[in-house]
C-alpha positions as CSV (number, residue, x, y, z in Angstrom):
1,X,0.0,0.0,0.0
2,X,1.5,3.3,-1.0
3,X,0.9,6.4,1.5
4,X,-0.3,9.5,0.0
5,X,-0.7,11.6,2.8
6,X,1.4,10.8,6.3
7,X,-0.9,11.5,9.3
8,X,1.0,14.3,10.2
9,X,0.3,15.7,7.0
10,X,-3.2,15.3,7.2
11,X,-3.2,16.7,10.8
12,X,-0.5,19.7,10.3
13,X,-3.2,20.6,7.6
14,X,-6.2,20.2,9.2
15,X,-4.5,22.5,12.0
16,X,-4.4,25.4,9.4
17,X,-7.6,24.9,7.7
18,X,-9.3,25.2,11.3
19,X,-7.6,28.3,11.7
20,X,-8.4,29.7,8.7
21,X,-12.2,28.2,9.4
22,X,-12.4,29.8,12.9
23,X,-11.1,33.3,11.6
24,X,-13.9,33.2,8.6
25,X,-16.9,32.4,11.0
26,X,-15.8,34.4,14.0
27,X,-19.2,35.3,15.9
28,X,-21.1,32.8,14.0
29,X,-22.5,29.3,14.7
30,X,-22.0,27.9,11.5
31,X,-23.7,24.3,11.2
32,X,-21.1,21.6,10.0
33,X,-22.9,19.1,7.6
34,X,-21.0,15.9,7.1
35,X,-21.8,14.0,4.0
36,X,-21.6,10.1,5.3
37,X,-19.5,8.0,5.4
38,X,-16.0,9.4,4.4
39,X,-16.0,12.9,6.1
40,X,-16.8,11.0,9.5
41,X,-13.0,11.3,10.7
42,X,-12.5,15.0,8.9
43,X,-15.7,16.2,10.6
44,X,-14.3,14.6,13.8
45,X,-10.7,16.2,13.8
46,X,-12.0,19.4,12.5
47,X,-14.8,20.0,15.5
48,X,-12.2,19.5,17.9
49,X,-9.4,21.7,16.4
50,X,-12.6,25.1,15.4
51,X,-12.1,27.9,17.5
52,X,-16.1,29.0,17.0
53,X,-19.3,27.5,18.6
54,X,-20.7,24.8,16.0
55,X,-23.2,22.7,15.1
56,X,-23.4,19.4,13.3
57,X,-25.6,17.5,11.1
58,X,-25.2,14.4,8.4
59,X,-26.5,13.9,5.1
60,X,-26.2,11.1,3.2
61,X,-25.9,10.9,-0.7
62,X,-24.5,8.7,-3.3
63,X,-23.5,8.9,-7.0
64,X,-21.7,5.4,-6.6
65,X,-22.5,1.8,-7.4
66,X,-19.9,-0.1,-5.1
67,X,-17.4,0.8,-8.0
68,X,-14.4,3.2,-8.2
69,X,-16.7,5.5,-10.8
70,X,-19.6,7.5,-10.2
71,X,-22.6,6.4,-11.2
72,X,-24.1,9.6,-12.8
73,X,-27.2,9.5,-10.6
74,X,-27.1,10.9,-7.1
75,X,-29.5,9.8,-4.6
76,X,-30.3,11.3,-0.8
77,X,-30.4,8.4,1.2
78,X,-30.3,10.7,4.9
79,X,-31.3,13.9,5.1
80,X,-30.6,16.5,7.5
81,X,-32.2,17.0,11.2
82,X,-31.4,20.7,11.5
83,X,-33.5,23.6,9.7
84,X,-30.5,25.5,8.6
85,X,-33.0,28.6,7.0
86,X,-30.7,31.5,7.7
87,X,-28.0,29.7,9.2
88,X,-24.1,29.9,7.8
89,X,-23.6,26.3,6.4
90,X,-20.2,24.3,5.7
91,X,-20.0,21.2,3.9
92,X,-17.8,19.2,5.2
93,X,-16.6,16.4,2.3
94,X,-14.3,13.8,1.9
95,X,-13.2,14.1,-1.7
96,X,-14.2,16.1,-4.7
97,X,-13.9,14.7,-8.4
98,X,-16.5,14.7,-10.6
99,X,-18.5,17.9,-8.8
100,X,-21.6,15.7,-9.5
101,X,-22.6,14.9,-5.3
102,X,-21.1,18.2,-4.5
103,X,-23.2,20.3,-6.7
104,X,-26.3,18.3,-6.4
105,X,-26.3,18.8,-2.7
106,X,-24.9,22.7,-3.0
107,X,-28.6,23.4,-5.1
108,X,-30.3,21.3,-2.4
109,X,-28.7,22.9,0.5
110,X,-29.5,26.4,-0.9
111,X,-32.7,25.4,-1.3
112,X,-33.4,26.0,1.5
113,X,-32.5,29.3,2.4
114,X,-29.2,29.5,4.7
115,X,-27.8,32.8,5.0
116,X,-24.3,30.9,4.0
117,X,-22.6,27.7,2.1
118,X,-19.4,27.5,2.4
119,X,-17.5,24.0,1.5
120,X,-14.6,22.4,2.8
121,X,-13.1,19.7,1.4
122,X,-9.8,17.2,2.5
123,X,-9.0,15.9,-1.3
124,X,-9.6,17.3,-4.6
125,X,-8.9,15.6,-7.1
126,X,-7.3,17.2,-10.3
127,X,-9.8,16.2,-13.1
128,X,-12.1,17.7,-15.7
129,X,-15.5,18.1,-13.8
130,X,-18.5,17.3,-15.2
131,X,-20.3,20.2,-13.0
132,X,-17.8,23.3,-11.8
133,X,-18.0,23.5,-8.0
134,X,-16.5,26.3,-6.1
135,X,-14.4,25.1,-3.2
136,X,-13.8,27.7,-0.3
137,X,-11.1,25.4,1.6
138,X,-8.8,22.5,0.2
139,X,-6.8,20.7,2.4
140,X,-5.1,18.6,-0.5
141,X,-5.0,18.9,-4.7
142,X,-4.4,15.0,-5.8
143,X,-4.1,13.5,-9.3
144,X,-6.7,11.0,-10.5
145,X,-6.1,8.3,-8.4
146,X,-8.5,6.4,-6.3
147,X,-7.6,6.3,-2.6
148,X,-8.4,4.8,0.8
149,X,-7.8,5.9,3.7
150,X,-9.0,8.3,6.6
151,X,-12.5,7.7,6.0
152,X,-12.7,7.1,2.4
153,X,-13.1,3.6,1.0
154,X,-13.3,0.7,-1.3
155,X,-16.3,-1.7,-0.3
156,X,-16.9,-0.2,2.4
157,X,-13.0,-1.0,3.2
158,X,-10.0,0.6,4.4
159,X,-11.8,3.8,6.3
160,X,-9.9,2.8,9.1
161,X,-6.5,4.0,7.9
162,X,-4.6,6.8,9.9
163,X,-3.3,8.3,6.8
164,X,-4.6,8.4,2.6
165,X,-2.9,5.4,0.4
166,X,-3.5,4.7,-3.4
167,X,-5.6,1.8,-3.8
168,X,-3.8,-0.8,-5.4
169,X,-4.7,-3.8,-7.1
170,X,-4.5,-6.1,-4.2
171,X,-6.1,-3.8,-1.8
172,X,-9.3,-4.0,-4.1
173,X,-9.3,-7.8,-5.1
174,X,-8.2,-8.6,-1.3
175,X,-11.5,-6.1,-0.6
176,X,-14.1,-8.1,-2.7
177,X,-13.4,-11.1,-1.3
């Protein structure tokens, strides 16, 4: 298994992304929306390092089969518990590639009124995207490689990982076992 991203990395950037977070919403209450599974361990590190009173919710979408490809089709499969009508919103994703999830839930979020969306986001991935998607914080540009690790998956595999890895062709055969 190949290591993209140390854990050190990942935290020494998650450090400055929650300062940069907690400077933009000073004397707000932003709601932090988790998008389920993969931003589980972000959203986690990230509430403890904010220096602002938060919220969080989870929503659940999918625009994959149990493939490494989107599917083209995204589905809500858990909506949110919160009313965020006038409320300052951040997204709080895994991994961006396509802009297909990310831009569906964007129009369904602002939908419903918030007074801001903001996203964050630990991975984007360097590709042509099929729908443009502003990002307002990146922890890490990658190249168009799938990867595991630190709450993303393969199968519902590898979340566990301290750190990000490049799937490799073992890691996926030994995960459809």
């Amino acid at each position: 298994m190949q290591v993209l991203l140390t854990e050190a990395q990942i935290a020494r950037r998650l450090r400055e992304l929650a300062r940069e977070v907690s400077r933009d919403f000073l004397g707000k209450t932003p709601v932090l929306i988790g998008i389920l599974k993969g931003s589980v361990f972000l959203l986690a590190d990230l509430m403890r390092l904010l220096e602002v009173d938060h919220e969080v919710d989870f929503i659940s979408i999918s625009s994959y089969a149990s493939g490494v490809s989107s599917s083209g089709t995204v589905r809500l499969l858990k909506d949110l518990d919160t009313d965020i009508s006038g409320r300052d919103i951040l997204i709080v994703e895994d991994i961006i590639d396509s802009g297909l999830s990310l831009s569906y839930l964007r129009k369904n979020l602002l939908s419903r009124n918030p007074r801001s969306l903001a996203i964050l986001t630990l991975l984007d991935k360097r590709v042509p995207r099929e729908r443009q998607v502003y990002v307002d914080y990146v922890g890490f540009e990658i190249e168009d490689r799938f990867v595991i690790g630190y709450g993303l998956d393969h199968a519902e595999r590898y979340r566990e990982l301290p750190h990000v890895a490049l799937l490799e062709q073992e890691d996926a055969t030994r995960s459809e076992r």
